[in-house]
N, C-alpha and C positions, 0 to 999 in steps of 0.2 A: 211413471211412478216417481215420487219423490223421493226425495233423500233422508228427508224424516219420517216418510213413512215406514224405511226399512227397520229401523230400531224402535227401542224402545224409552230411549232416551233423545232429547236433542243435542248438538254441535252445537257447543261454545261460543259464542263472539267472542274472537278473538281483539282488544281494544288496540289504539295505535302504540300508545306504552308497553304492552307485550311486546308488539311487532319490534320495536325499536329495540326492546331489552334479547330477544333474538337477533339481530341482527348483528349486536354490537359482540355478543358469546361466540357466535358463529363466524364472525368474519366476513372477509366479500372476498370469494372465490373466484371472483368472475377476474379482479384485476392481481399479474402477479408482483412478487413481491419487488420494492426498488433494491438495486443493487446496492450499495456502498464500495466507495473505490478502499483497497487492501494496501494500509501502508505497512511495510515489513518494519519491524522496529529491531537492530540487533541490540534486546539487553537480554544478561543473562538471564536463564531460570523462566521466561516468558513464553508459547507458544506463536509462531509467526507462520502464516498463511501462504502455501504456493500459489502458484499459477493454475496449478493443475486442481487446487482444491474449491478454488471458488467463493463464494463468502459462508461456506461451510462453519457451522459454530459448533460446538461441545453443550450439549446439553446434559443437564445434571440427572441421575437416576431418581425413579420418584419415591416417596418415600417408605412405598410396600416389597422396595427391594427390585418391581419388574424394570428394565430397561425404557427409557421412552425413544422412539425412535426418533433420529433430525428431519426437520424439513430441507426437502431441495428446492432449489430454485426452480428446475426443471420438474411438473408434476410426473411428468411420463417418466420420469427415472426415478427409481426408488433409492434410495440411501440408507445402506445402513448405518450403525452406531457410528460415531464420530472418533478419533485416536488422536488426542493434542500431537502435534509434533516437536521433539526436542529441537528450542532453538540454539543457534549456534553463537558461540560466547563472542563478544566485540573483538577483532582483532587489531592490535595497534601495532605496524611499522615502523619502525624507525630508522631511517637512512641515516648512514654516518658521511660526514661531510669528504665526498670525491676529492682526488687530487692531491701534490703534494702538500707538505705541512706548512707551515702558514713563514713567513719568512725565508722558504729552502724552496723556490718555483724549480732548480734543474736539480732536484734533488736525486732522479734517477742517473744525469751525468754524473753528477758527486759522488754517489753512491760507489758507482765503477771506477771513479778516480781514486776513491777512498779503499777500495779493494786491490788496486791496483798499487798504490805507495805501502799496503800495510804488506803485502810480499815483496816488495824490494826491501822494506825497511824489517822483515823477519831473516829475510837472505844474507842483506849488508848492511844495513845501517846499524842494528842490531847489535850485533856481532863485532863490529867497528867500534862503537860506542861504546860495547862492555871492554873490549881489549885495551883501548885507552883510559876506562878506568880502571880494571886491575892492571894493568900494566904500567903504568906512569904512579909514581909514587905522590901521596897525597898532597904534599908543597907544591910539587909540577904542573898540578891539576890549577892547584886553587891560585898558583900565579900566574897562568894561560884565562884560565876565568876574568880575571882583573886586569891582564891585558885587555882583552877583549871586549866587557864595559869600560875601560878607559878611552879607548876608541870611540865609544859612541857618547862623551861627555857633552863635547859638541852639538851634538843633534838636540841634547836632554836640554842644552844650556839654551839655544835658539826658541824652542816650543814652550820653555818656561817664559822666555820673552814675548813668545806669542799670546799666553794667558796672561801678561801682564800681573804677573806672579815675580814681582824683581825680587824680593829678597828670597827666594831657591832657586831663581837664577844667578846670582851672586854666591851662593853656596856652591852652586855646581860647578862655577869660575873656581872657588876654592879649591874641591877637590881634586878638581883636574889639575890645576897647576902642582898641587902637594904629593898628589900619587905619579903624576911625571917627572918629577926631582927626585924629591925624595924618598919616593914608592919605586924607584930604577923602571920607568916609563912605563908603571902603573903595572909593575907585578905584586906590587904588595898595598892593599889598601890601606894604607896609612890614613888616612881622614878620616873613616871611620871610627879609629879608636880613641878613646883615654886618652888627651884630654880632649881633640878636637870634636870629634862628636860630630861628624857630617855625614851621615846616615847615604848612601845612594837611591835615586830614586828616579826610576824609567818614565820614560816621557819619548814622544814622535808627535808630527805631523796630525795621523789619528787620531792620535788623545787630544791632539789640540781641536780639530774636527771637533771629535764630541764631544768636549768640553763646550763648544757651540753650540751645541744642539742639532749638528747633521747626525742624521742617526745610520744604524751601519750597513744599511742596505742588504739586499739578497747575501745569503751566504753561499760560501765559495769553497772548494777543498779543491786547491790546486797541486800538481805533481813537486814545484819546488819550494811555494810557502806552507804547505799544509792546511790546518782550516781558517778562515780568514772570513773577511767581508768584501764587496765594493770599496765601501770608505778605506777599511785596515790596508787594502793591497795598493791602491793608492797612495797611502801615505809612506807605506814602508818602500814602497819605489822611491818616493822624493825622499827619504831618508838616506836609502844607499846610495843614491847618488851624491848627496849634498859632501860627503866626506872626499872624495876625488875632486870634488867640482870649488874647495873650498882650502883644501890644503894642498891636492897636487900631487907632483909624485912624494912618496914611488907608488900611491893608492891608484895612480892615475892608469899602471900597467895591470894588466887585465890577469897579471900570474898573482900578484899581490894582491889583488880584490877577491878576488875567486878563492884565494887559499884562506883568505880571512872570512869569506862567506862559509867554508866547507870544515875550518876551525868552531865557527859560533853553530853551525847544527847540529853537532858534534856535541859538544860543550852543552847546547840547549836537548837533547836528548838523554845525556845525562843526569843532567839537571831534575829533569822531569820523569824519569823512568818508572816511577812510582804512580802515576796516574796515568802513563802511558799505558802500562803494563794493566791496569785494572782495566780500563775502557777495552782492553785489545781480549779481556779476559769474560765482560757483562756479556749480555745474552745481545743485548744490540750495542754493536761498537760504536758503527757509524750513528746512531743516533744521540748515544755515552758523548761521542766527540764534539759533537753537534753544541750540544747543549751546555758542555761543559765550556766549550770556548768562550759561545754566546755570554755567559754567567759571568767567567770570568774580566771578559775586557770590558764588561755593564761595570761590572765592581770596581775596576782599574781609573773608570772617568766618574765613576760616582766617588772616588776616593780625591779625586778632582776638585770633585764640586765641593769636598766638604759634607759627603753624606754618611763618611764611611769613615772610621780609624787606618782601614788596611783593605787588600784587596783579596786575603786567603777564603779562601771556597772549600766552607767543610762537604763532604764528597760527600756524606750520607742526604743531604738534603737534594743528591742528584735523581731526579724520576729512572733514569737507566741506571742505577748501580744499585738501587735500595735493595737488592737481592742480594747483593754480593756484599758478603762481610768486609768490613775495612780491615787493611793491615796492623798490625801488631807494632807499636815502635816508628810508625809510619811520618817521615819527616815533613814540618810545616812543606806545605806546597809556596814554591816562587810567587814572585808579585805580578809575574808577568807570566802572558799564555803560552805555551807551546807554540814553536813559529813552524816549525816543519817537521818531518816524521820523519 
């Protein structure tokens, strides 16, 4: 029996145009779908694909409200509805740069040597320092001060030779000869005043250095110079010696050098107790001392070169003390840096 003859109608020829227009509706079931490799992109606010999902997409609801379900890759496993996943926001690291700080390589020895002078120097030095100055009445003071830079005229007069700076090395000839006469061997700074007008003005070895252009190498906080450099601790050695090795005795007896060394830290603690005392008071001393030094003996040969009128270092412009109020009344700070503690 036929196939037309069961109805009452005939079967359609279906043309190649149909066929074709079905097949392209329909799909080709027979191969499945390619995969696309899943690159996880971390930007914020974007959905990003695991491993475990697959190339699973998010299909949009239609628009009668019913859910459409996804297709899997795999037909034998059904899928349901798709759930974006929140992606996770970009994270950016930032490592701070390891190690000590950039000119201080033993800065962890320092640091111990530098804890280690600020309790001898709260125990005794301290204590030594203030009782010599309330105890010694203010003229005793200030003509032990002037002996003391009269001693190192010498040194100031040579390094000005060395910078080829002759007319302040002929002043420094001046004053020394004026304050050793007629100053009663330099207790009284006589050049200084009205009418002669010959200002004082510290000079070494190191400032003639970095008047060069040798720069001051690693810094150093040693138990008897306090903070220093390479270069500064070199020069201040040929400094002290050049005075024994140059005039002789009685500088040449090791009681007279010593007591003139233990005179001038004494006198230079003094001196400075005022910026001592704040550095010893910021939240970081050792690195207050650090820095303040550094600043200072830059300012000392930039005053050298002609870059600078003076060498005073206003303290608020220091990164460790901008927390700590300045003193009230608080007297210009010296030309020259704190040599020991």
């Amino acid at each position: 029996m036929s196939l037309a003859s069961g109805y009452d109608r005939k079967v359609p020829t279906l043309s190649i145009t149909n066929i074709v227009a079905i097949a392209l509706l329909s799909g080709t079931p027979q191969l499945p779908p390619v995969l696309e490799p899943v690159i996880a992109m971390e930007t914020a606010g974007a959905p990003t694909a695991s491993p475990e999902q697959g190339t699973q997409a998010t299909v949009p609801p239609s628009t009668d409200g019913a859910e459409v379900p996804s297709q899997s890759p795999d037909p034998q496993t059904p899928v349901g509805p798709v759930t974006p996943v929140a992606a996770e926001k970009a994270i950016i690291v930032v490592t701070a740069n390891q190690g000590p700080p950039k000119g201080d390589p033993i800065a962890v020895v320092n640091e111990v040597s530098f804890g280690a002078v600020q309790s001898v120097d709260k125990a005794i030095i301290a204590p030594i320092a203030y009782g010599y100055r309330d105890g010694l009445p203010a003229p005793i003071r200030d003509g032990m001060h002037n002996v003391l830079n009269n001693l190192d005229e010498p040194v100031v007069f040579l390094n000005f030779l060395l910078q080829l700076k002759i007319g302040k090395a002929a002043e420094t000839v001046g004053r020394f000869a004026i304050n050793s006469t007629v100053g009663v061997a330099g207790l009284f700074d006589v050049a200084k005043k009205h009418p002669i007008n010959l200002p004082r003005r510290p000079n070494g070895l190191a400032d003639t250095l970095g008047y060069y252009g040798v720069g001051p190498g690693p810094y150093l906080f040693l138990p008897v110079f306090g903070s220093t450099t390479v270069r500064d601790v070199f020069g201040r050695v040929v400094d002290l010696s050049l005075l024994p090795a140059t005039v002789g005795k009685p500088f040449t007896n090791p009681i007279v050098s010593g007591t003139k060394g233990v005179l001038s830290s004494i006198d230079d603690r003094v001196e400075n107790d005022v910026i001592l005392t704040r550095i010893q008071e910021s939240g970081n001393p050792y690195a207050a001392m650090r820095e303040y030094y550094l600043m200072k003996r830059q300012a000392e040969i930039d005053v050298l070169k002609g870059k600078r009128p003076d060498a005073n270092i206003d303290l608020n412009e220091l990164e460790f003390l901008d927390s700590l109020p300045a003193p009230k009344n608080a007297p210009t700070q010296k030309s020259s840096a704190p040599k020991s503690q």
